[in-house]
C-alpha positions in Angstrom: 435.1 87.9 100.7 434.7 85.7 97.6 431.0 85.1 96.8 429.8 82.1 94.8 426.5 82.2 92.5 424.1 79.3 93.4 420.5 79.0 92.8 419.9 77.3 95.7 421.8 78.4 99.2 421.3 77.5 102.7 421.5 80.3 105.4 421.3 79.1 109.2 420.8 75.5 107.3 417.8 77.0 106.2 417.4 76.3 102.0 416.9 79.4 99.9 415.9 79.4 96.4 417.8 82.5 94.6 415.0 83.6 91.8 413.5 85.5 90.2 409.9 86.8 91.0 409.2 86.1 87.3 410.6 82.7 87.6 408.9 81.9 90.7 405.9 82.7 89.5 406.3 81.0 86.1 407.2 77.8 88.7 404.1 78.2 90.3 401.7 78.3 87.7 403.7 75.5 85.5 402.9 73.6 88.8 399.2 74.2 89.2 398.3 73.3 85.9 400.3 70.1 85.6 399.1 69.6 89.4 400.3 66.3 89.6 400.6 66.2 93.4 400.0 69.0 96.5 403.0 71.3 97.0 404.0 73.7 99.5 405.9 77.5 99.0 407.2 79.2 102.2 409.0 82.2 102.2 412.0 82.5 104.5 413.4 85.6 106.2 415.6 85.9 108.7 413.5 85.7 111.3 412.4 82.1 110.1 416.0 81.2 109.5 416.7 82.5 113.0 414.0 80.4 114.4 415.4 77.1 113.0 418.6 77.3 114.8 416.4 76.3 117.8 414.2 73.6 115.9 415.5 71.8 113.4 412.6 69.3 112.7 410.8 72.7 111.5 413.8 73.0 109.0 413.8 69.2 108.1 410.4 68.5 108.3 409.1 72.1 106.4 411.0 74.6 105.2 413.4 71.4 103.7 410.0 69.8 101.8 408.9 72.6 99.7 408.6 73.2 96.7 409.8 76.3 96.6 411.7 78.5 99.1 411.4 82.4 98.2 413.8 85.1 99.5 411.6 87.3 101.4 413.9 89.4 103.3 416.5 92.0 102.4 418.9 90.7 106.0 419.2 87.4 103.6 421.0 89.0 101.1 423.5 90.1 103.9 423.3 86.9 105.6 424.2 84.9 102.2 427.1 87.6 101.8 428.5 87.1 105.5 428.3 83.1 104.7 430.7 84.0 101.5 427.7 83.2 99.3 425.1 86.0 96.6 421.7 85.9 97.0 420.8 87.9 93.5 416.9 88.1 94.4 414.1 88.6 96.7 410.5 87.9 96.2 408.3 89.5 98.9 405.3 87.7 99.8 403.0 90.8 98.8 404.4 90.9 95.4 404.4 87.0 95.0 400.7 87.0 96.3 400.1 90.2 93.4 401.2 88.0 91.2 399.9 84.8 91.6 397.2 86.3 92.0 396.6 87.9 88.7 397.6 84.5 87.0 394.7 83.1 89.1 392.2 85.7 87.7 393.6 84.5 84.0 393.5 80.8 84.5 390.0 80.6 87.1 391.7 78.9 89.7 389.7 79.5 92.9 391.4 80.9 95.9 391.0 80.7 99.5 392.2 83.1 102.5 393.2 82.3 105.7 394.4 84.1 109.0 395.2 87.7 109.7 393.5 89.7 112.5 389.9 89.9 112.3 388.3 91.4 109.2 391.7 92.1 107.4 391.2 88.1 105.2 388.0 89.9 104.2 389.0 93.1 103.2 392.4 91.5 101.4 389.7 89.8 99.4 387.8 92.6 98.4 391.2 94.4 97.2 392.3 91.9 95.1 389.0 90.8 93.4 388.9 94.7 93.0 392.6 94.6 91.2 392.1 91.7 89.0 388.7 91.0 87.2 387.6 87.7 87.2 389.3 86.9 90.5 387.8 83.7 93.0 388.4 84.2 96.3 385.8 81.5 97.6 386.6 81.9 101.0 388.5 84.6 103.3 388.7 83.3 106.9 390.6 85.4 109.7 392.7 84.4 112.8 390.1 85.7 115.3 392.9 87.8 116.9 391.9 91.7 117.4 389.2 94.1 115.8 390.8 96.8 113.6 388.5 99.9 113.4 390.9 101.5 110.6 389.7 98.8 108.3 386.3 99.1 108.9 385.1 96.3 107.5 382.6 96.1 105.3 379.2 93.2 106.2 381.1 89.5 105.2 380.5 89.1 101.3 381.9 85.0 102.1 379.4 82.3 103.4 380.3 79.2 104.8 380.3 78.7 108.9 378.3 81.7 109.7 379.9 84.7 112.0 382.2 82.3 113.1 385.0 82.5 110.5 388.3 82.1 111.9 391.0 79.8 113.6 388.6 79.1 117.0 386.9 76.7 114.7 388.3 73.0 115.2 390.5 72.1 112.8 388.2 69.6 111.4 385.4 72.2 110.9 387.8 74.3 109.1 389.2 72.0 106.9 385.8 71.0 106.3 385.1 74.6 105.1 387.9 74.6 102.9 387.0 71.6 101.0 383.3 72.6 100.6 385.3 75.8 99.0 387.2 73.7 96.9 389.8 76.3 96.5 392.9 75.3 94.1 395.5 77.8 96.1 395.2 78.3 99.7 397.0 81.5 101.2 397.8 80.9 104.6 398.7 84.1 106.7 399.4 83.1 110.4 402.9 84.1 110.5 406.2 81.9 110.8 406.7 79.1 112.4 402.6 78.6 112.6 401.1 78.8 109.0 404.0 76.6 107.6 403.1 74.0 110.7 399.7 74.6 109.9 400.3 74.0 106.1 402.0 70.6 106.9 399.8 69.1 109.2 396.5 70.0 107.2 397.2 70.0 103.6 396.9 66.5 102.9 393.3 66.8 104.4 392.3 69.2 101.7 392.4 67.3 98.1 391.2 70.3 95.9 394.4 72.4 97.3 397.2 72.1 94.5 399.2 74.6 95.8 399.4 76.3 99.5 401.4 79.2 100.1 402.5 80.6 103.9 402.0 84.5 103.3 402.7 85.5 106.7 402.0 89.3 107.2 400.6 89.5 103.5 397.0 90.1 104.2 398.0 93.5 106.4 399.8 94.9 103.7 397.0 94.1 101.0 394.4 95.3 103.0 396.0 98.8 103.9 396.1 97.6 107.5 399.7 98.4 107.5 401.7 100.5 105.0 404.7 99.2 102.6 408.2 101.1 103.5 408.7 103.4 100.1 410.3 101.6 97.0 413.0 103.5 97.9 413.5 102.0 101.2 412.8 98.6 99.8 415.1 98.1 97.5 418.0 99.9 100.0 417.1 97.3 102.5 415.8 99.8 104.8 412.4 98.2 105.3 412.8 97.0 108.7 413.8 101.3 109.7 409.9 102.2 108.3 408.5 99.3 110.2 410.4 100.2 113.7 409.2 104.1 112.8 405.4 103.2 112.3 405.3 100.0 114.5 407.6 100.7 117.3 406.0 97.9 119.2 408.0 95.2 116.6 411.3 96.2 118.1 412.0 92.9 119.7 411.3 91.2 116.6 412.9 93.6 114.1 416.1 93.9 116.1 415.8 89.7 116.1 415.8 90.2 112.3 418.7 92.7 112.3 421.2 92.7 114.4 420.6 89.2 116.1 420.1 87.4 112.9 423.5 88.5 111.3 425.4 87.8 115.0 424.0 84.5 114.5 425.7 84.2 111.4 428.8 85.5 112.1 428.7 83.2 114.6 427.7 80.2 112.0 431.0 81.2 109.3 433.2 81.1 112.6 431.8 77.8 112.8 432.5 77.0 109.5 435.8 77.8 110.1 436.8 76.2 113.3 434.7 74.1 114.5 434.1 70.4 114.1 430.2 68.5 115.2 430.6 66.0 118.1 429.5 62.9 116.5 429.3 59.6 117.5 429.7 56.5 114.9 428.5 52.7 115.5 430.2 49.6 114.4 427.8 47.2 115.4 428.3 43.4 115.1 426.6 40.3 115.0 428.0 37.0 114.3 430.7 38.2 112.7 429.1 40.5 110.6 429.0 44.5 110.2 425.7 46.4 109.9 426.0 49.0 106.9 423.1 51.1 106.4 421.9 53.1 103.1 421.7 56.8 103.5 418.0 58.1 102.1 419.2 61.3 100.0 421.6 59.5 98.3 420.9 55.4 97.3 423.9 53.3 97.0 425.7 55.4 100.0 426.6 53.2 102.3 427.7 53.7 105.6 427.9 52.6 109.5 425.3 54.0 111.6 426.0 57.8 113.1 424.6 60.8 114.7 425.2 64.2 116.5 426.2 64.6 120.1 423.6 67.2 121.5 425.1 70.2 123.5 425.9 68.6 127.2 425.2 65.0 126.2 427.8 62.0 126.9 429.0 60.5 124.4 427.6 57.2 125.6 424.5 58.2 125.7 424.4 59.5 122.3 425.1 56.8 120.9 422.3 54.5 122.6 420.0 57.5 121.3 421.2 57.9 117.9 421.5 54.0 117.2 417.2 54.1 119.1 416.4 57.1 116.4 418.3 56.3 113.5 418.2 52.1 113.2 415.6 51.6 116.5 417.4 49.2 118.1 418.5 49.2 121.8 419.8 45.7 122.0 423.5 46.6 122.5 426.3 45.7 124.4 429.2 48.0 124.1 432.7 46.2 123.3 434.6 49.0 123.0 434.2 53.3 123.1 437.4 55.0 120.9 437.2 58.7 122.0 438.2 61.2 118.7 438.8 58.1 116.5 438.0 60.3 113.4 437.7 63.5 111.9 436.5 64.9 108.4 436.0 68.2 106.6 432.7 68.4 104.8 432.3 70.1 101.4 431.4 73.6 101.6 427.3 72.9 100.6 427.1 70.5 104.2 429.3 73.1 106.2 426.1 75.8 105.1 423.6 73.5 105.9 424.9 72.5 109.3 427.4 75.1 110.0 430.6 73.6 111.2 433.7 72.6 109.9 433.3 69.1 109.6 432.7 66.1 112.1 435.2 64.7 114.6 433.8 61.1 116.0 433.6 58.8 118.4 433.3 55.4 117.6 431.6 52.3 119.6 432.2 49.2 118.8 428.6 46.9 120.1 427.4 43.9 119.9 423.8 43.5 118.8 421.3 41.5 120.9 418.7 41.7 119.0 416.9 40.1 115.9 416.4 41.9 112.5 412.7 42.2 112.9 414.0 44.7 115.4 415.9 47.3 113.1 413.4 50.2 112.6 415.2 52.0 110.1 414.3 56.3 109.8 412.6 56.6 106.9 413.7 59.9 106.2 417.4 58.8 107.0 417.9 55.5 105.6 416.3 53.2 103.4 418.1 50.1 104.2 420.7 47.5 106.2 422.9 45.0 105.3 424.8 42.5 107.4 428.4 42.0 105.7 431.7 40.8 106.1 434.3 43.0 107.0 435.5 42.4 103.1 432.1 43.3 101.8 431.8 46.2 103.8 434.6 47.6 102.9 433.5 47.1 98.8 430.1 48.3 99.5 431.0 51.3 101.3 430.7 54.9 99.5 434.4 55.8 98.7 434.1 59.0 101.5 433.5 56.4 103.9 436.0 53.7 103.2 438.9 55.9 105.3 436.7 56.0 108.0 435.4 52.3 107.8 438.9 51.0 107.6 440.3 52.5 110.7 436.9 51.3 112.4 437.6 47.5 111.6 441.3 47.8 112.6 440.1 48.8 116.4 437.3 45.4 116.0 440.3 43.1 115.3 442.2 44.4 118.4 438.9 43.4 120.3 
């Protein structure tokens, strides 16, 4: 299977960032001393990747928005291979945190913990200011999950909100502690989707956080809650074996991140292959006009209004949902409905991302009812609308979309 070299892939649609842990680290701390705005690292496996398939806003609205996306997880490299695609690297969270850590010590940036079972945020912190002289770790706060007599804890070294250090708190008590902290990197270990949902919703409330990092099961392996698979094992991609052998309990989970993960993407290249997205595509008109809209990730690409048919939707009703989500009107009067008007192969980088083929649509031709104080446009889909003639839209349209615009307006002058 031919493989292409990328540093940047997308595996369930979920984006991958193939370096180095050297280079990821060197990212990291160019970042935090320029810090010129809050930024984000998660670390996807293929767990996470297998989660997305079920919610994409978690994709588009997280994992999508980082700053960086590390390859934590040896299934990826297989995934990536299965796709027809190399993933060169992986950066474990325990060695990213080992690292980043260290740097921390060098540069005095101040360093805050949060989540893991109860005591092991503590005892993570002890390890590392231990490792790396001249660490700060300002504040370690656990998930309030489980006592763990093998840690056996030492009294709490971190002051702040009393006994009561973990994720009960409300969230505006624990934010609070974190900016009394005033922590520059925040380590957030509550595990996939939850830290990462956590990170998002939260890390505008805490100004003194430059860079926040979901660690996920991190703090275990620090603390000597749970043991690292041999190097050996590691870098054979036989890590998930020692964790079924010493935590047989995981088995849902790891055989989720084995053998379900790489069905599902099998299943995804088949896709690739075969199958084309239901889509639905609006030519909407008023006074004689056609609405083009401008696409968000890419200015000057205009286009006519479109969307994706969810699994057991009518067509119909698609597009009366897309046209709501993507434009926000619903101020239409349907003209015309052209079943499989259209269909287009997308470049290999979209089939990744959304894993099919291409797009075969169905167009509606509408009338709009409305006034343009009306259009609501997505912000994170499009930036802008223009009512043209049906000579302007074809100039203005991106050259992909001419094809498609063309055969549109030949249906509107039959009607």
């Amino acid at each position: 299977m031919k493989q292409k070299i990328s540093t940047q892939l997308y595996i369930l649609g979920v984006r991958v960032d193939d370096i180095s842990l050297p280079e990821a680290l060197q990212k990291a701390e160019s970042e935090l001393k320029l810090a010129t705005a809050q930024k984000f690292i998660v670390t996807p496996n293929p767990e996470m990747c297998l989660y997305t398939t079920g919610d994409e806003r978690y994709r588009r609205d997280i994992l999508d928005r980082a700053f960086l996306a590390l390859p934590d997880g040896f299934g990826l490299k297989i995934g990536a291979w299965v796709l027809g695609e190399r993933l060169r690297h992986r950066v474990t969270g325990v060695d990213f945190t080992y690292g980043l850590m260290e740097r921390a010590a060098g540069n005095g940036w101040r360093v805050f913990l949060l989540g893991g079972e109860e005591g092991v945020a503590d005892r993570c912190a002890e390890v590392l200011m231990r490792r790396y002289e001249g660490l700060k770790i300002v504040e370690a706060f656990d998930g309030g999950k489980t006592q763990n007599s093998k840690l056996n804890p030492e009294p709490r070294k971190f002051s702040g909100l009393g006994q009561n250090h973990n994720l009960k708190l409300k969230t505006d008590a624990l934010t609070s502690a974190i900016n009394k902290a005033k922590p520059d990197i925040l380590l957030v270990a509550l595990g996939a989707p939850k830290q990462e949902k956590w990170i998002a919703e939260n890390l505008p409330k805490l100004p003194s956080v430059k860079l926040a990092i979901g660690v996920g099961g991190t703090f275990d392996f620090i603390s000597g809650l749970v043991r690292r698979a041999p190097r050996f094992m590691r870098a054979l991609g036989f890590e998930w074996l020692w964790r079924l052998l010493i935590q047989p309990w995981r088995f849902r989970r790891i055989f989720n991140a084995t053998i379900k993960f790489i069905a599902t993407v099998l299943k995804w290249r088949l896709r690739m292959w075969f199958v084309y997205r239901s889509n639905v595509v609006g030519l909407i008109v008023k006074d004689d006009k056609v609405l083009l809209v401008e696409r968000a990730d890419e200015p000057g690409h205009w286009q006519l209004p479109q969307g994706g048919i969810d699994r057991g939707e009518e067509p119909r009703g698609a597009f009366f949902r897309e046209m709501k989500e993507e434009i926000g009107i619903d101020a239409l009067s349907i003209i015309s409905h052209i079943p499989r008007f259209f269909r287009y192969v997308w470049p290999k980088i979209n089939q990744l991302m959304q894993g099919y083929r291409g797009q075969r649509q169905e167009l509606f031709i509408a009338e709009f009812k409305g006034e343009d104080e009306d259009i609501k446009l997505d912000q994170d889909e499009l930036v802008s609308f223009r009512w043209v003639s049906r000579d302007e839209a074809l100039s203005l349209a991106h050259p992909v979309r001419k094809e498609q615009l063309n055969r549109a307006l030949s249906f509107l002058t039959q009607h």
